[in-house]
C-alpha positions in Angstrom: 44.0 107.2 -67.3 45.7 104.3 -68.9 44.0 100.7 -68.2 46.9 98.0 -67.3 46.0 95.0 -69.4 47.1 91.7 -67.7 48.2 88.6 -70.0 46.3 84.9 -68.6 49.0 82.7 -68.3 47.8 79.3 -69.8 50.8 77.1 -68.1 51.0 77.1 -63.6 54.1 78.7 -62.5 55.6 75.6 -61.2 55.2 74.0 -64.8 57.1 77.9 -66.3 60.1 77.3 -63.9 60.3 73.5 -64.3 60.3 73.7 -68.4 63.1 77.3 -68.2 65.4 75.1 -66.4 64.9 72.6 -68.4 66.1 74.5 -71.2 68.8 76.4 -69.4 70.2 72.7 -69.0 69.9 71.9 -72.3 71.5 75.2 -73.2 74.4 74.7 -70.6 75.0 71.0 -72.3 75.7 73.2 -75.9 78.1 75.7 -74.5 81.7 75.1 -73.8 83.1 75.7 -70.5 82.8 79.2 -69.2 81.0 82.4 -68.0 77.8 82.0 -70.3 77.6 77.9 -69.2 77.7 78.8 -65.8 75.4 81.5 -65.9 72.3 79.2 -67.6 73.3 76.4 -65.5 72.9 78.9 -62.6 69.6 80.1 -64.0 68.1 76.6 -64.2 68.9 76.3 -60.4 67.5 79.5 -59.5 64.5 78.3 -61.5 64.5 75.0 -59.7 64.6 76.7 -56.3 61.9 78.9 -57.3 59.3 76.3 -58.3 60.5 74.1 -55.4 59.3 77.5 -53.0 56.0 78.1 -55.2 55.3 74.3 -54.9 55.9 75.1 -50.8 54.2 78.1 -50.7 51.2 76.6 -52.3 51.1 73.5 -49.8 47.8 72.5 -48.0 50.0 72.1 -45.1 51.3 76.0 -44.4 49.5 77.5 -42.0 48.4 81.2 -42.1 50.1 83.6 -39.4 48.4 84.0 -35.9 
């Protein structure tokens, strides 16, 4: 039986999605207008969404379900 090895990630997820939008952006701000432009500027706000849920998800504040 094969053993899955796991990798540690050194960086939080929030801190991932906040610096691959970052560089979608920056990417976006290279291309000219078109298809690939809109697809990393669409990137970067699925990754902002996604670190703005994580950030939620991880709140003191959520409550588990009753």
């Amino acid at each position: 039986m094969r053993v899955r090895r796991g990798s540690i990630q050194l960086k939080p997820l929030k801190d991932r999605l906040v610096e691959f939008a970052a560089n979608a952006r920056k990417t976006a701000d290279e291309l000219p207008p078109g298809a690939r432009r809109d697809e990393a500027l669409r990137k970067a706000r699925q990754a902002d969404a996604a670190a703005h849920i994580d950030a939620w998800e991880n709140s003191s504040g959520l409550q588990t379900p009753k």
